[in-house]
VEXGU-984081 format. One record per residue (C-alpha): residue in one letter; x negated, y, z negated. Coordinates in Angstrom, 3 decimals, decimal comma. Each point is the difference from the previous one (the first is absolute). Layout:
<nodes>
NODE/a/X/Y/Z
...
</nodes>
This chain:
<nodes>
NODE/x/-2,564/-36,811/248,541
NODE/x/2,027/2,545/-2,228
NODE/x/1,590/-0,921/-3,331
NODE/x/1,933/2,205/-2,267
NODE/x/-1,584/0,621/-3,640
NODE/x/1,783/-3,262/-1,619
NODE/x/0,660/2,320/-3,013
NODE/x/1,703/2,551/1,919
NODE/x/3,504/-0,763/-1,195
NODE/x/2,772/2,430/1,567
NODE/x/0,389/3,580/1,443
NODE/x/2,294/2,186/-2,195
NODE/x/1,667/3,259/0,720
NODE/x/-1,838/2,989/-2,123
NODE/x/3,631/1,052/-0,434
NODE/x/2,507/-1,929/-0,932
NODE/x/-2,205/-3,271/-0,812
NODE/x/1,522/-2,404/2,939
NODE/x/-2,389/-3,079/0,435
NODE/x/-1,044/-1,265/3,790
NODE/x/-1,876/-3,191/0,960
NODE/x/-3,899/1,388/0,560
NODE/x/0,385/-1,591/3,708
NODE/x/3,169/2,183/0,790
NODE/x/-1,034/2,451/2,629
NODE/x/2,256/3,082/-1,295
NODE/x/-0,561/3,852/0,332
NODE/x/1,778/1,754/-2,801
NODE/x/2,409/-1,704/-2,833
NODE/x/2,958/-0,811/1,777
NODE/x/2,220/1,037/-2,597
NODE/x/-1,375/3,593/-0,907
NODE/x/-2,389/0,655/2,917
NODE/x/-3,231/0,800/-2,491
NODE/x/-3,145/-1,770/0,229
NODE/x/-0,890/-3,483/-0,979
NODE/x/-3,280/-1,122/-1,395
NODE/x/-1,710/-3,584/-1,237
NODE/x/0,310/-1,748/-3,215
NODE/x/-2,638/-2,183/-0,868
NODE/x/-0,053/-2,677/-2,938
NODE/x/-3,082/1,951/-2,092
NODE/x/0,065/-3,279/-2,259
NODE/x/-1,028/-2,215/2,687
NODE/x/-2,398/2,377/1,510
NODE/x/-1,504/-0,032/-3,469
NODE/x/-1,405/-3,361/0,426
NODE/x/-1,282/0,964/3,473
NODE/x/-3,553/0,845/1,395
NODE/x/2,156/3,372/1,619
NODE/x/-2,458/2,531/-0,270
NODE/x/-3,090/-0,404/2,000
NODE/x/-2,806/3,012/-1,070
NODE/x/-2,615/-1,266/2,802
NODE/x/1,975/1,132/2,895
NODE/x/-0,460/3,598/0,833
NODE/x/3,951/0,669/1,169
NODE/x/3,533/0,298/-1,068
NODE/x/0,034/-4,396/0,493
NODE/x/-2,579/0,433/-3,399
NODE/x/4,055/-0,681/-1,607
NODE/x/1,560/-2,506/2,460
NODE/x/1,452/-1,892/-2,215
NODE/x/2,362/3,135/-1,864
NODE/x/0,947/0,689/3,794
NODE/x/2,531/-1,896/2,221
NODE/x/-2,448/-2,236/2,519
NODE/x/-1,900/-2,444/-1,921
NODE/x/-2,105/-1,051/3,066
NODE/x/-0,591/0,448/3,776
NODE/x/0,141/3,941/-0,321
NODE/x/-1,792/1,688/2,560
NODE/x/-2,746/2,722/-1,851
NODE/x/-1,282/3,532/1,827
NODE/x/-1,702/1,080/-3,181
NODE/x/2,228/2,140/-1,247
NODE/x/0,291/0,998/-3,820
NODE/x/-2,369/-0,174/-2,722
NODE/x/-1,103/3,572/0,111
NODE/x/-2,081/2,187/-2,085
NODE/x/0,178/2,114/-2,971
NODE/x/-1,640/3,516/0,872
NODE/x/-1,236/0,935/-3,479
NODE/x/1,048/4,108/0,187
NODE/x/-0,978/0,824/-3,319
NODE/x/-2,254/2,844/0,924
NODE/x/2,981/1,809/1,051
NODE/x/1,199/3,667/-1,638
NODE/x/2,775/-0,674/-1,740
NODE/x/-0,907/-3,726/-1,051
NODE/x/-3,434/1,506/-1,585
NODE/x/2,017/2,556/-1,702
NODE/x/3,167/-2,023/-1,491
NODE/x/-2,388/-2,822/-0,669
NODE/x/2,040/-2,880/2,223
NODE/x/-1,466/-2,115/2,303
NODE/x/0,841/-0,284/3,230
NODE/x/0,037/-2,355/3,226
NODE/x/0,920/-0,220/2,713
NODE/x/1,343/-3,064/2,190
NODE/x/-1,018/0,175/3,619
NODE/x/1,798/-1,853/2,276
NODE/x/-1,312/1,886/2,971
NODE/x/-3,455/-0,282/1,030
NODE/x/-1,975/-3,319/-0,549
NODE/x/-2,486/-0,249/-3,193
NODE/x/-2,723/-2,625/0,363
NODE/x/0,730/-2,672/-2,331
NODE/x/3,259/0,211/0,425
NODE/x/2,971/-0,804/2,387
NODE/x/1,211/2,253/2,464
NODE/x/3,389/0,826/1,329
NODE/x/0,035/-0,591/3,753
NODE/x/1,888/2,865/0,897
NODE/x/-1,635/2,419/-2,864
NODE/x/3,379/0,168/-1,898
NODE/x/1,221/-1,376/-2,650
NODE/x/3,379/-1,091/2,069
NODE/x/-1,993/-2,976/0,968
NODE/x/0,611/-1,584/-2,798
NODE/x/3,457/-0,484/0,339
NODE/x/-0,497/-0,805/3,636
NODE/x/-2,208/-2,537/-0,271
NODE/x/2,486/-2,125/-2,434
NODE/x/2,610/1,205/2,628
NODE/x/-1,640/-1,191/2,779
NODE/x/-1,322/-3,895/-1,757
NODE/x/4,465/-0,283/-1,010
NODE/x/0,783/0,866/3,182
NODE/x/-2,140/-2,274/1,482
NODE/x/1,637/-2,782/-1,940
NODE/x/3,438/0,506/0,563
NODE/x/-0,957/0,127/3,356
NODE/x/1,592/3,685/0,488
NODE/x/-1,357/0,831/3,466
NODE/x/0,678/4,015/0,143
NODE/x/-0,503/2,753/-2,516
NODE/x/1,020/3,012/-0,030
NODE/x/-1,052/3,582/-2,684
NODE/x/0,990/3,658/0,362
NODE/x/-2,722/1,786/-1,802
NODE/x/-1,602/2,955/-0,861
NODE/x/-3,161/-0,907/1,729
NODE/x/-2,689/-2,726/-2,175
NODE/x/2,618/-2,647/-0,349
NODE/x/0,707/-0,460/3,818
NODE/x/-3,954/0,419/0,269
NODE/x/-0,082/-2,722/-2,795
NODE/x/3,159/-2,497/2,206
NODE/x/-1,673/0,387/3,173
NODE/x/-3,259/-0,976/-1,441
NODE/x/1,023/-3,047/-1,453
NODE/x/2,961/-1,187/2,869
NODE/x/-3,048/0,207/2,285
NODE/x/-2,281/-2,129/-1,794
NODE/x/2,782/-2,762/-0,459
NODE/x/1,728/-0,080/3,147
NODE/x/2,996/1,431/-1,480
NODE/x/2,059/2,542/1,919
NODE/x/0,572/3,487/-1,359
NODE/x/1,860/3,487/0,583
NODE/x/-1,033/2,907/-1,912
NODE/x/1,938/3,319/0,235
NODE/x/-1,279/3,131/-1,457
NODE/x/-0,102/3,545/0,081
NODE/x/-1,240/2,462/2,965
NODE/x/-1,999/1,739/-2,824
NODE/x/-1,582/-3,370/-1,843
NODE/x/-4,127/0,957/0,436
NODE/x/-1,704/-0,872/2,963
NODE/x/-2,282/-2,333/-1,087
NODE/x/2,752/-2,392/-1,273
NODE/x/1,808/0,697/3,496
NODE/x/-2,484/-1,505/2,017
NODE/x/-1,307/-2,788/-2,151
NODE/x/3,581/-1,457/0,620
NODE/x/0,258/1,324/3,769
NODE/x/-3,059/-1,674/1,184
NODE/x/1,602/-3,366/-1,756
NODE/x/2,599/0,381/1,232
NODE/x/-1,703/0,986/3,562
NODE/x/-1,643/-3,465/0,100
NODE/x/2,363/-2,341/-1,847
NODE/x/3,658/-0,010/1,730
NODE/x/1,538/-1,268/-3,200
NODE/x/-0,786/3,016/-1,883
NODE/x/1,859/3,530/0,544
NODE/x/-0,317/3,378/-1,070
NODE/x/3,592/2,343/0,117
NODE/x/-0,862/3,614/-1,245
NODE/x/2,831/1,924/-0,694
NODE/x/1,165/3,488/-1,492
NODE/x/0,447/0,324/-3,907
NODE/x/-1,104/-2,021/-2,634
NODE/x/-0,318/-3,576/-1,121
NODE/x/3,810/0,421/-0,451
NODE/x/0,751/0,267/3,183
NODE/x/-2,657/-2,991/1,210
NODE/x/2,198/-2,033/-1,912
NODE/x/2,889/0,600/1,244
NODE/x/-1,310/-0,304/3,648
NODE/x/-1,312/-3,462/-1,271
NODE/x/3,564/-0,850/-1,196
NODE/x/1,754/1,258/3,276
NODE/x/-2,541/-1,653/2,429
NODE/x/-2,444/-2,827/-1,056
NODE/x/2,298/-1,579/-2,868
NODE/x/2,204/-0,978/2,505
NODE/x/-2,839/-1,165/2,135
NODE/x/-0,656/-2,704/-2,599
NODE/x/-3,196/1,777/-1,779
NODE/x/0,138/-0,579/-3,787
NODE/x/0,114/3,243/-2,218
NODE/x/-3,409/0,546/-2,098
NODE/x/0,856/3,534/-0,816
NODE/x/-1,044/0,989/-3,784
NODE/x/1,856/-2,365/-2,302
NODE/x/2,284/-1,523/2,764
NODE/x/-1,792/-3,256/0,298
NODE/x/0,364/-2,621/-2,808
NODE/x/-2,556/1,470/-2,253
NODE/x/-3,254/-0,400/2,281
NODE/x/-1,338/2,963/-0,293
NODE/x/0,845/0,340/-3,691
NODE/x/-1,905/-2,997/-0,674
NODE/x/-3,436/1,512/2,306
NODE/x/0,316/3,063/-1,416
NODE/x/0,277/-1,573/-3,484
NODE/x/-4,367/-0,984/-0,245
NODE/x/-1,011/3,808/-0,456
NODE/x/2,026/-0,603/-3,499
NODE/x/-1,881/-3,202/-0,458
NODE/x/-3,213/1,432/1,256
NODE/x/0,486/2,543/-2,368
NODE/x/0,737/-2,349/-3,372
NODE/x/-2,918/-2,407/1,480
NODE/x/-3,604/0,314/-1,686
NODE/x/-1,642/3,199/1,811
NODE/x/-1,216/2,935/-1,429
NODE/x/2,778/1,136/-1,552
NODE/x/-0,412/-2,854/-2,906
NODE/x/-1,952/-3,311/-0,222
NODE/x/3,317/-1,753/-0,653
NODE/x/3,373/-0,169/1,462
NODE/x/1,053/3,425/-0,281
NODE/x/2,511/3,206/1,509
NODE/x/-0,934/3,796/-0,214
NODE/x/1,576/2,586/-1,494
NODE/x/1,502/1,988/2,824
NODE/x/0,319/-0,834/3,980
NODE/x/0,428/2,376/2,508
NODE/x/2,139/-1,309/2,904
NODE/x/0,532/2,040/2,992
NODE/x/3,251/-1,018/0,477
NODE/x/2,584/-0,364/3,839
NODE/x/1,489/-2,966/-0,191
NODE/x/-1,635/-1,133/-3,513
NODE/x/0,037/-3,612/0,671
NODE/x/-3,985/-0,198/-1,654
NODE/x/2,122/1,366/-3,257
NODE/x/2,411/-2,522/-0,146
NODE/x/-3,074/-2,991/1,203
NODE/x/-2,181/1,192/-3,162
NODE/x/2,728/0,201/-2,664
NODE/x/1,134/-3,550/1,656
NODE/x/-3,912/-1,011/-0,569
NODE/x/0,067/1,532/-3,729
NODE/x/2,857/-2,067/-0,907
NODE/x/-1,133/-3,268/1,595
NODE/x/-3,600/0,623/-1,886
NODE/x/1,958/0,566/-3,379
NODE/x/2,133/-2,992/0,169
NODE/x/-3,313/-2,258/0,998
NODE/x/-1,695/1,608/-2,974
NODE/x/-2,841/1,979/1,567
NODE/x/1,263/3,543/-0,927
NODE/x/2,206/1,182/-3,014
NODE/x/3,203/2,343/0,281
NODE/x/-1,532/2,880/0,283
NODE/x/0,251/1,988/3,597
NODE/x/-1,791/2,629/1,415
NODE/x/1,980/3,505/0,779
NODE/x/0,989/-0,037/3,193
NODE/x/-0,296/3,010/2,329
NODE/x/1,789/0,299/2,844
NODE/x/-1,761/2,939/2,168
NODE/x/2,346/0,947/3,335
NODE/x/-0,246/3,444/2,350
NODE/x/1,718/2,682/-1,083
NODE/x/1,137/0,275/3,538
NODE/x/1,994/-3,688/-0,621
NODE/x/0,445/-0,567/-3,766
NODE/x/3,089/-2,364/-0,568
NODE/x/-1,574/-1,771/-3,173
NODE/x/-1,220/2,686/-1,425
NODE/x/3,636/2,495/0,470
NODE/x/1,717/-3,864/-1,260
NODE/x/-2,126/0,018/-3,431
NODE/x/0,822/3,574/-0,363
NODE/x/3,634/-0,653/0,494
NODE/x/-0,056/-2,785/-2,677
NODE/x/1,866/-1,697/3,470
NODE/x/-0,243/-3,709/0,604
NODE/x/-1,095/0,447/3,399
NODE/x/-1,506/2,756/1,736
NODE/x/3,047/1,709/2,296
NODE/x/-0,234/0,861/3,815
NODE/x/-3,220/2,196/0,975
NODE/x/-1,220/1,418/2,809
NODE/x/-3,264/-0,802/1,495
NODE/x/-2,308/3,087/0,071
NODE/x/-3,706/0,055/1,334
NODE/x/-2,992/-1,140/-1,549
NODE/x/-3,820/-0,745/0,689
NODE/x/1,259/-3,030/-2,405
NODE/x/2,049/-2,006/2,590
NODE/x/-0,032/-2,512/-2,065
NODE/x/1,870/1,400/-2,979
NODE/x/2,375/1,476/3,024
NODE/x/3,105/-2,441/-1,149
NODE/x/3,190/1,504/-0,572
NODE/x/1,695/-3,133/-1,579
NODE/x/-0,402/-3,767/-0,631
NODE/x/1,944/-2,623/-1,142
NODE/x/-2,470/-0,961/-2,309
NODE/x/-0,048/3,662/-1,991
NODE/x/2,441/-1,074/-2,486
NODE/x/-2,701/-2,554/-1,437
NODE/x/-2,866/2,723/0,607
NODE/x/1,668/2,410/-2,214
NODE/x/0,856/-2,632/-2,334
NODE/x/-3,628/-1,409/-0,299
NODE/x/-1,074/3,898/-0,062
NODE/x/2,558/0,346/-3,314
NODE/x/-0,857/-3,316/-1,513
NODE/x/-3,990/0,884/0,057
NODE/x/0,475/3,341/-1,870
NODE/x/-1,807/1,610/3,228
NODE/x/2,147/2,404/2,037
NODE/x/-0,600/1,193/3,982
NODE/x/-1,464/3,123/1,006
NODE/x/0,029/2,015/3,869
NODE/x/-3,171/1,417/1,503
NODE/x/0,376/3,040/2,173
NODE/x/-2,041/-0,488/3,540
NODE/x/-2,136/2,697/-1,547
NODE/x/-1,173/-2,099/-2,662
NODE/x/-0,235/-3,193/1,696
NODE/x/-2,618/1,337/2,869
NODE/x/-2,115/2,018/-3,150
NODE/x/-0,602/-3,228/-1,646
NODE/x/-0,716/-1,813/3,297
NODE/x/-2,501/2,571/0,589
NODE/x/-1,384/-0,078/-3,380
NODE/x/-0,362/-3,700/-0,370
NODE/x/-1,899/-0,275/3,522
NODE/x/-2,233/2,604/-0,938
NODE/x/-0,659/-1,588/-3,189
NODE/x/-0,432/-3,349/0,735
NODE/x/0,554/-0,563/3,496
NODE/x/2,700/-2,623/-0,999
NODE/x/2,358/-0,627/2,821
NODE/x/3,210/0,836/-1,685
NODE/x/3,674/0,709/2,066
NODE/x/2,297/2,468/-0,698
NODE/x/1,787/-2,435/-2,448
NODE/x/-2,677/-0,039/-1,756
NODE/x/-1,094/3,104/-0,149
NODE/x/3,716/0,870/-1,366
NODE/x/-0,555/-2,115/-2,638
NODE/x/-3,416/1,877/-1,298
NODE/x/1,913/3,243/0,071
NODE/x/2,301/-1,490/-2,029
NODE/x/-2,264/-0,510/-3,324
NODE/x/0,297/3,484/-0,893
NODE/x/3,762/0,304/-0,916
NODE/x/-0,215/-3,229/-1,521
NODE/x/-2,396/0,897/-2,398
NODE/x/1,826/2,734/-0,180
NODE/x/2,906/-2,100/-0,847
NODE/x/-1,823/-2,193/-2,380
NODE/x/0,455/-3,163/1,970
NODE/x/-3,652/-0,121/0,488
NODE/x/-1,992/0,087/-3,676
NODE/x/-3,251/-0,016/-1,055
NODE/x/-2,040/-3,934/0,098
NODE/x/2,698/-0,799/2,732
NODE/x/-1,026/-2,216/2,911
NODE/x/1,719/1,695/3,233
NODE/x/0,231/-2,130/3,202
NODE/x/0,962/2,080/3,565
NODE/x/0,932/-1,479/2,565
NODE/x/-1,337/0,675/3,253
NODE/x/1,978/-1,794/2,441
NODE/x/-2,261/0,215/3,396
NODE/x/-2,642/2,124/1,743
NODE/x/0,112/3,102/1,145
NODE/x/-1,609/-0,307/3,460
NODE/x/3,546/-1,702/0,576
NODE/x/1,241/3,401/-0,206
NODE/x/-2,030/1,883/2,742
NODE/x/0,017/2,527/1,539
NODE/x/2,224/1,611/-2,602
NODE/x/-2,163/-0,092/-2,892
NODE/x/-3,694/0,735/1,732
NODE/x/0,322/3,472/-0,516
NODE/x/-0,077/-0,646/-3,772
NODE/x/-3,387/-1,931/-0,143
</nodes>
C-alpha cells in the first residue's frame, strides 16, 4: 500500500506563498493560477535513513520525495556522467566537462524506460496518481512526455489521453499509437500547432470528461519533485567530487523548464539538511532560436517572458512558446548569475553531427543545442577556466528519426 512521505508537510504556491494540505488534489493555486510545489520538514528528514545509494534509480532518494513506501519502480533515474573532457573547446579553456545522459541506458546504471528524461517526472506522477486514486490522465505535449504518460498509465492500469502535434517525430508517434492500439484506456489526439494548442484541446474536451490535468507545472508539484533527482544526482558523490557537491555551470535545454525549478528545489533542500553550502552553480538556460521566450525575457530585464510564437525546430522539445512556470525559470536563471542563450537549427544539427561522429553518444537535438551553446558562453565568460560544466542531454536521438538520420 501507498503512504505519503510523513515529512512531506504542505504544497505552497511558487507565487504568492498560499499553503495546501499535501493530500489536496489541486491543479494550479487557486488564488493566482501559478504552480504549486511540496514542502518538506528538512529537519525531520535529517534524522531519516532518506537517501538510499544501493538502488540504481531516482527511488535511491525516497525519502526527500513525496511517497515514503509502496511506489511502483521502472528504473528510471540515476544516470551517468559522460566525462567530455577530450572535447575542443574544454581542452583549450581548460574546463571540464560532462555530460548527463538521460537517453540511452549505461550499464551500471538505471535507465529511463522511455529514453527521456520526462520519465522522471512521470513516474512520481504516475505512483500519486495511483494513490489518490485519479483514474484518467491527460498531457498535451511536444512529443517525449506523452511517450513518457502512456508508458507509465499502461504499466499501472491507469487511463490516459495524450494530444500532440501532427509534426511530433515518428518514433514517439507510434510508441504511443500502438499503446494506445492495444490498451482502450489510453488515447492519442494529434492535432495542428504546437503544445499550445494540445492544451487547449485538453481543456475544451477531456477536462470536462473528468481526466486530471498533468500538463507542465499544472499538477500539484509531481513532476517538480521527479524532475528534482538530476539536481540531487548531481550534488551526490560521482565523479564530479568524492563528497556532496554541485558544478559550476549546467546546461539545461529548456521548454517547459520544470527540471530547472526540480534542481534549484533539490539545492535548497540539500543546503538546509547540511550536505551542500550556499553556493550554486550558473544556470544556463539553452532554448531554439526559433522559440526563445526565456531568453528575449532575460534580455528584457521582464519578469516573465511575453507572448511568442512557436517557430520550427529539429529541437521539439525546446518548441514552447510560454509556461506558467517561466516566471520562476527566469528568476532561478537571474538568481544563479547564469543567463539563457538560443541556438539556430543550424547549430543545433552541426553539433549533433559532431558529437555522433565523435563519440557515437546518442544525444537529441536538445542536447545537441546545448553543446553549441559553450562557445558564446565562454565567450561571455560564464564558463572559466578549472570550471566543472554539466549538459544536459535530455533523451536519445533515435527518438527523433527519420529527421535526424541524414546527419549521422
Amino acid at each position: 500500500m501507498t503512504e505519503l512521505n510523513p515529512h512531506f508537510s504542505h504544497l505552497a504556491c511558487t507565487f504568492c506563498g498560499a499553503q495546501y494540505p499535501k493530500d489536496h488534489l489541486i491543479n494550479l493555486c487557486p488564488h493566482d493560477q501559478r504552480p504549486v510545489q511540496a514542502v518538506y520538514d528538512t529537519t525531520g528528514i535529517q534524522a531519516t535513513q532518506w537517501y538510499h545509494p544501493e538502488r540504481k534509480d531516482l527511488w535511491r532518494f525516497a525519502g526527500l520525495l513525496p511517497m515514503a513506501s509502496g511506489f511502483t519502480s521502472h528504473g528510471e533515474g540515476y544516470t551517468p556522467l559522460l566525462d567530455h573532457s577530450s572535447h575542443a573547446l574544454a581542452k583549450k579553456h581548460g574546463f571540464q566537462l560532462f555530460i548527463k545522459d538521460e537517453g540511452k541506458g549505461h550499464k551500471d546504471f538505471g535507465q529511463n524506460p522511455t529514453l527521456s528524461f520526462k520519465d522522471r517526472g512521470m513516474a512520481v506522477v504516475i505512483n500519486m496518481a495511483k494513490h489518490f486514486g485519479v483514474a484518467k490522465l491527460a498531457v498535451p505535449t511536444q512529443g517525449n512526455a506523452g511517450d513518457s504518460l502512456a508508458f507509465y498509465a499502461n504499466e499501472m492500469g491507469i487511463g490516459a489521453v495524450v494530444i500532440m502535434p501532427d509534426d511530433t517525430p515518428a518514433p514517439i508517434q507510434g510508441n504511443v499509437a500502438a499503446l494506445a492500439f492495444h490498451n482502450p484506456d489510453i488515447k492519442l489526439e494529434m492535432i495542428k500547432g504546437t503544445i499550445k494548442e494540445a492544451g487547449l484541446l485538453m481543456k475544451e474536451k477531456y477536462l470536462p470528461q473528468g481526466y486530471f490535468n498533468v500538463a507542465t507545472f499544472q499538477e500539484p508539484g509531481w513532476r517538480i519533485e521527479g524532475k528534482k533527482t538530476m539536481g540531487l544526482e548531481l550534488a551526490e558523490p560521482n565523479r564530479l567530487s568524492e563528497q556532496w557537491a554541485l558544478p559550476n555551470v549546467i546546461l539545461y535545454p529548456t521548454g517547459g523548464g520544470t527540471g530547472i525549478l526540480g534542481m534549484w528545489k533539490a539545492f535548497d533542500e540539500l543546503e538546509a539538511m547540511g550536505m551542500i553550502d550556499s553556493q550554486r552553480p550558473k544556470i544556463i538556460a539553452v532554448q531554439s532560436a526559433a522559440t526563445p521566450p526565456v531568453k528575449n525575457a532575460i534580455d528584457k530585464d521582464l519578469f516573465e517572458p511575453e507572448p511568442t510564437p512557436a517557430g520550427e525546430t529539429l529541437a521539439v522539445g525546446l518548441n514552447v512558446a510560454g509556461g506558467v512556470g517561466h516566471f520562476k525559470v527566469v528568476d532561478i536563471v537571474r538568481q544563479s548569475g547564469g543567463t539563457s542563450i538560443a541556438i539556430s537549427e543550424a547549430d543545433i544539427a552541426k553539433h549533433l553531427s559532431e558529437i555522433w561522429q565523435d563519440k557515437h553518444w546518442w544525444v537529441c537535438p536538445e542536447g545537441a543545442a546545448c553543446l553549441a551553446a559553450l562557445k558564446p558562453l565562454i565567450d561571455m565568460n560564464m564558463i572559466k577556466p578549472k570550471d566543472q560544466v554539466v549538459v544536459f542531454n535530455t533523451g536519445s536521438f533515435e527518438k527523433y528519426l527519420p529527421e535526424v538520420r541524414h546527419l549521422l
